[in-house]
C-alpha positions, 0 to 999 in steps of 0.5 A: 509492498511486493509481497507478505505482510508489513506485520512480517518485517519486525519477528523476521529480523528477530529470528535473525536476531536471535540466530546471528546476536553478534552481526549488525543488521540492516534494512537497506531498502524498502517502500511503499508506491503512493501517487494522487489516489485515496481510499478510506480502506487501503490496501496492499497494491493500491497505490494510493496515499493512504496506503504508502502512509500505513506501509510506512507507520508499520515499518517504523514500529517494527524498525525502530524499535529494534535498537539492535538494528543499525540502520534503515534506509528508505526507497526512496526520499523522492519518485524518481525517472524508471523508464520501463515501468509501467505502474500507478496510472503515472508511467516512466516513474518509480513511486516510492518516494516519500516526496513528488517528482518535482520536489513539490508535493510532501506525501504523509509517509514523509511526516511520519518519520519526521514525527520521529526524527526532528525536534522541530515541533510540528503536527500534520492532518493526514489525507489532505487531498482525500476531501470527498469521502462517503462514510457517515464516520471517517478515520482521520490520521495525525503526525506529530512528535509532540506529546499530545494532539487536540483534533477540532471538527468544525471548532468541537473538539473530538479529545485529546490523545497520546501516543508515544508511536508519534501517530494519532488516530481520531474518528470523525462524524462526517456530516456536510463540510468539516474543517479538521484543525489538529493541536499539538502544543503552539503548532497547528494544522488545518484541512477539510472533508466533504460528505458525499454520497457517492465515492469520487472516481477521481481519487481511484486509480485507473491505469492508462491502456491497463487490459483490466482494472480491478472493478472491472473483475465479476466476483462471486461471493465465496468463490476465486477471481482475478481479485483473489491473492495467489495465496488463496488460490495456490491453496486450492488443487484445481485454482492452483493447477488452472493457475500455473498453467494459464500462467505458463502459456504465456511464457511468463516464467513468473516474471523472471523470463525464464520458463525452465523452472522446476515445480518446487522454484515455482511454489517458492517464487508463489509463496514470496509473491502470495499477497499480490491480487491476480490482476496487479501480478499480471500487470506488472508482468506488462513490462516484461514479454508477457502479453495477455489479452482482455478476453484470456483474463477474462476467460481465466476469471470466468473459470476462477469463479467456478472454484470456491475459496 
């Protein structure tokens, strides 16, 4: 969530593994921010629900198929009070949870462990508040630990599928309103879609008193921005050297307070922090004593889109 990739959790612990065969190993914490915000192209940062959802499917094939691992534990059951953060459109509140703040609201991530760890029979249809979508086909997502589901649009069923992941995947043609029905054994479950020419601006995440949101970023094709990852632009001399040092005026210490770090501490924290977007890293520096303003970044961007990728 912070940084990497899901795909790295699983062969990190393996080298582990491998190294220290005789230590117990855990996970104690990880997870994923989603609130009401939906996508059908999620992405590392988004904060949506279909994001968190994936985050977590990956996590549990790489976690619990490792039997030598001895325990997991998810951050967190439920959002819980953080006064200082400042993140997800929502603030005072850590997101991560895998169930509302008021205990009222499942999210899917909490039915994708279920699917693996309750013998209560069940199914569940995914992305239930993503109703309006704009692709002519749409993936929609299915839970169940049951050993097949049946997916039904507007009464036609799209196939049967099996997965021992406990996660199902169907493509959906979606065209006017569609009710999705999902069959696995005596249970079901029901929800709805909607074509729309138009994406819903409900559903994307807008952040109250954010500097800039993401779509507000000019981008040039080929070329680095506010919404490129550090990665990519600590690959590049010029991008890397403009980048650090507009980071520095602002005495961020990347994000730590301190502005007495070395060169080589600096490429460290750069790799751990590679897969944040510009925009979401300075954002998130908000909360601390780091306080760009809306024509700096736009400045920095304007600049960034001199250098090519």
């Amino acid at each position: 969530w912070y940084g990497g990739d899901t795909s790295q959790n699983g062969p990190w612990f393996d080298e582990f593994h491998a190294k220290h065969p005789n230590i117990p190993i855990g996970c104690s914490e990880y997870g994923c921010e989603a609130l009401n915000w939906h996508t059908s192209n999620p992405e590392q940062g988004d904060y949506t629900e279909e994001y968190q959802a994936y985050y977590h499917e990956e996590l549990i094939k790489q976690f619990f198929t490792r039997k030598y691992m001895w325990a997991t534990h998810v951050w967190n059951m439920f959002d819980f009070g953080a006064d200082a953060r400042n993140e997800g459109g929502e603030n005072g509140q850590n997101h991560k949870g895998l169930v509302t703040f008021d205990r009222k609201y499942k999210k899917d991530s909490f039915y994708a462990y279920k699917a693996w760890l309750s013998d209560d029979p069940f199914v569940h249809i995914c992305s239930k508040r993503y109703v309006d979508r704009v692709e002519e086909t749409t993936k929609v997502t299915v839970y169940s630990n049951q050993p097949e589901v049946e997916l039904f649009a507007n009464g036609v069923s799209l196939g049967k599928q099996t997965s021992p992941e406990h996660f199902f995947y169907f493509e959906v043609p979606n065209t006017g309103e569609t009710t999705l029905v999902a069959v696995a054994g005596e249970c079901r479950d029901e929800s709805f879609i909607r074509k729309v020419e138009v994406f819903n601006e409900d559903y994307r995440l807008k952040e109250t008193g954010a500097i800039l949101n993401w779509f507000d970023i000019n981008e040039r094709e080929g070329y680095l921005s506010l919404n490129s990852k550090i990665e990519d632009i600590m690959k590049s001399e010029e991008g890397a050297k403009l980048f650090m040092e507009f980071m520095k005026s602002g005495g961020s210490g990347w994000g730590n307070n301190s502005t007495n770090e070395t060169e080589e501490e600096v490429k460290k924290k750069m790799k751990m922090l590679g897969a944040f977007k510009v925009l979401r890293y300075i954002s998130l520096l908000s909360a601390t004593n780091v306080d760009f303003t809306k024509e700096q970044l736009l400045d920095l961007n304007d600049k960034l889109n001199q250098i090519a990728q």
